[in-house]
N, C-alpha and C positions, 0 to 999 in steps of 0.2 A: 545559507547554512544556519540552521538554527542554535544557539548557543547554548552552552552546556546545561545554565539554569533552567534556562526555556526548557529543554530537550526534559529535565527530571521534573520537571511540574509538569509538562504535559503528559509522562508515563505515571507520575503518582496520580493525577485525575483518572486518567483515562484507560490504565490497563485492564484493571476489575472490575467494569461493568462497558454498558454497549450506551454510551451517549451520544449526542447528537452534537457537530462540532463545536455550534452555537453555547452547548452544557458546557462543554468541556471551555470555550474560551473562558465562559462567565464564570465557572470553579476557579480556573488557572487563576486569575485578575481578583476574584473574592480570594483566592487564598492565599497568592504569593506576592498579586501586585504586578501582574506581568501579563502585558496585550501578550497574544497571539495571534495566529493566524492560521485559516482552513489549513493552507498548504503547510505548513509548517506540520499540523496535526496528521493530517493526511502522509506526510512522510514517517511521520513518525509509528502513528501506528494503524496506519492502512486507511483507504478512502471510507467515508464514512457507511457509503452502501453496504460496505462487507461486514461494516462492525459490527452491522446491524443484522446482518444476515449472516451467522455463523457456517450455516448448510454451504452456501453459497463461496466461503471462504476455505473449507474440507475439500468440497467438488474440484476446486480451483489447485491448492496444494496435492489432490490424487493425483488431475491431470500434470501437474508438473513434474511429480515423481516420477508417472510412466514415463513421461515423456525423457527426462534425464535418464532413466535406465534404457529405452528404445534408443536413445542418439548412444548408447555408449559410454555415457559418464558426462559428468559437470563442464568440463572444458569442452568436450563434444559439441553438447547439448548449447552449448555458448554460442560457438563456433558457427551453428548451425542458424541461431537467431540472427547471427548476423548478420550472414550471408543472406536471410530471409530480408532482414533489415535494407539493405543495400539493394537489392534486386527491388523492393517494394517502394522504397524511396519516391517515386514520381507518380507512383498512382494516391487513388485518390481514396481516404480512410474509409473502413467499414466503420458502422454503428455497430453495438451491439459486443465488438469483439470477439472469439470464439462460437463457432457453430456445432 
């Protein structure tokens, strides 16, 4: 879990523009004095592929709207990942994610 300081230096670097995590460690550390890390970033405000690709992160949030509204609602929609989750458990992952 990343601590609280961490967590506001990495949203004040990194909300208002599209940097690369490597920017945003070297901002954080030049302006607070504080290591971080990819993961840490990446929890905070999304893998850096997407920051970078806005299109890409739209696409992404439409599909999941439909998708929450098609299962029925949020808890549905959960419900359903799960069960996907648990059944998929032992196979072996796609690249790529989404088709």
């Amino acid at each position: 879990m990343v601590g609280l300081k961490k967590a506001e230096a990495i949203r004040t670097v990194g909300l208002s523009n599209s940097l690369t995590n490597q920017q945003i460690k070297d901002a954080v550390f030049k302006k607070f004095g504080l290591t971080v890390k990819s993961n840490q970033i990446n929890g905070l405000l999304g893998p850096e592929y997407l920051r970078k690709n806005p299109e890409a992160l739209k696409q992404l949030e439409d599909f999941a709207r439909r998708f929450i509204a098609s299962a029925g609602g949020l808890e549905e929609a959960r419900r359903i990942l799960s069960l996907a989750g648990l059944s998929n458990r032992d196979s072996p992952r796609t690249e790529g994610g989404m088709s």
